[in-house]
C-alpha positions as CSV (number, residue, x, y, z in Angstrom):
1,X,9.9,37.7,13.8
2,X,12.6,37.0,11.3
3,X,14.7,39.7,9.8
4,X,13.3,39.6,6.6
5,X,9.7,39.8,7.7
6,X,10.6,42.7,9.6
7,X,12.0,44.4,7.2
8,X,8.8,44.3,5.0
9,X,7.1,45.3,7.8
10,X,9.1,48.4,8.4
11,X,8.9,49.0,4.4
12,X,4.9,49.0,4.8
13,X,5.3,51.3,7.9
14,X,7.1,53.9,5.8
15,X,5.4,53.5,2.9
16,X,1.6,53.7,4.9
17,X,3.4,56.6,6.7
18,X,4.5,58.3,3.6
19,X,0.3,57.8,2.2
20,X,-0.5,59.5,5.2
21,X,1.3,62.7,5.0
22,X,0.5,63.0,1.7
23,X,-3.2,62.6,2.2
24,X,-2.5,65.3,5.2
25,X,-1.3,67.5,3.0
26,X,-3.9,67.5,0.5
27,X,-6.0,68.3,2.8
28,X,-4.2,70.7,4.2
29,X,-4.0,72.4,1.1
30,X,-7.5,72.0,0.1
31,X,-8.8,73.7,3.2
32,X,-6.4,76.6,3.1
33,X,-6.3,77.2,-0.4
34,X,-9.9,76.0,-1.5
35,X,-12.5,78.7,-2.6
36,X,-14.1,78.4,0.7
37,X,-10.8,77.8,2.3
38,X,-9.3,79.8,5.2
39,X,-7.4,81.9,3.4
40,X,-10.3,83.1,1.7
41,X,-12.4,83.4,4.6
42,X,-9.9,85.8,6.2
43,X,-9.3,87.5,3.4
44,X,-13.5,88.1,3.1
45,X,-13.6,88.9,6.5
46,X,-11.3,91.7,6.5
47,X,-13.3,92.9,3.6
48,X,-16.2,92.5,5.5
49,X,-15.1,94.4,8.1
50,X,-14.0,97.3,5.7
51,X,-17.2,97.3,4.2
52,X,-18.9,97.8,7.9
53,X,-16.4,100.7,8.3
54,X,-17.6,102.2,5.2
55,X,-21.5,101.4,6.0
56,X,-20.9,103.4,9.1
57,X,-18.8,106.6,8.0
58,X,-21.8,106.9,5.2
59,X,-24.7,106.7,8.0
60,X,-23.2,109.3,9.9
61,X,-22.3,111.8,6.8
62,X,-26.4,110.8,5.7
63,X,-27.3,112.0,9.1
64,X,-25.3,115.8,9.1
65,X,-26.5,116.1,5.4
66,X,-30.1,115.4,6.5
67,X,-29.5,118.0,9.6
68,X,-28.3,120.5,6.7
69,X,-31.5,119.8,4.8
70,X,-33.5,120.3,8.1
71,X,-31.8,124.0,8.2
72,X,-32.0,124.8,5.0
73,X,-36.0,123.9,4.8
74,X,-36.7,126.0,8.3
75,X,-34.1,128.9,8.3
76,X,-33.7,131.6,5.1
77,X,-30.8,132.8,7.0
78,X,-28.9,129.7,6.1
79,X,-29.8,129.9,2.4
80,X,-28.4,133.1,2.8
81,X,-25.1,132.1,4.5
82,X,-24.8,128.8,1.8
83,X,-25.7,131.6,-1.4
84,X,-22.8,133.9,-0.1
85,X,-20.1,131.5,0.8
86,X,-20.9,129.0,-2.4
87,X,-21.8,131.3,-5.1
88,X,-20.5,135.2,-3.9
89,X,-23.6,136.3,-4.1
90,X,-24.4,139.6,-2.6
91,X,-27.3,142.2,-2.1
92,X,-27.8,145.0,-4.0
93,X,-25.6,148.0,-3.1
94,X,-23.1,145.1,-1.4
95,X,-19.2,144.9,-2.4
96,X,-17.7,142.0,-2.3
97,X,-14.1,141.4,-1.9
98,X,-12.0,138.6,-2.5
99,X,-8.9,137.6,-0.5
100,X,-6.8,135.2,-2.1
101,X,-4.3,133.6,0.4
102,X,-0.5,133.6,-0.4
């Protein structure tokens, strides 16, 4: 080879290498930035995972509200507790005293 013909070819080299990384990082960019990129897949799957969390912590409060329901629908003493500590309620002939904390 001659040294001018290898100097074009190292100028096509650099300038096929130079369409390269550029088309690399278009991609790159589109598939970490895009809507359904990987950014926003980790982002939805932390919010996914939140959203579980939350799914679970209102199972279990459904499940000691519907034990509280069960009480409340078999046992009059438990009205009775719930009446008295929620509304002061008393019987007749009954005092009832407040203590307010310091």
């Amino acid at each position: 080879m001659k040294a001018r013909n290898f100097s074009k070819f190292l100028k096509n080299i650099k300038k096929k290498n130079a369409l390269i990384l550029l088309l690399l990082s278009i991609g790159l960019v589109y598939i970490l930035f895009d809507q359904r990129g990987l950014i926003q897949r980790i982002r939805l799957a932390s919010e996914k995972s939140s959203l579980e969390d939350r799914i679970e912590q209102l199972r279990k409060e459904n499940a000691s509200m519907q034990v509280e329901i069960t009480k409340l629908q078999t046992s009059d003493k438990e009205i009775e507790r719930i009446a008295r500590e929620k509304y002061f309620m008393h019987r007749n002939g009954e005092k009832v005293i407040k203590v307010e904390p310091k």
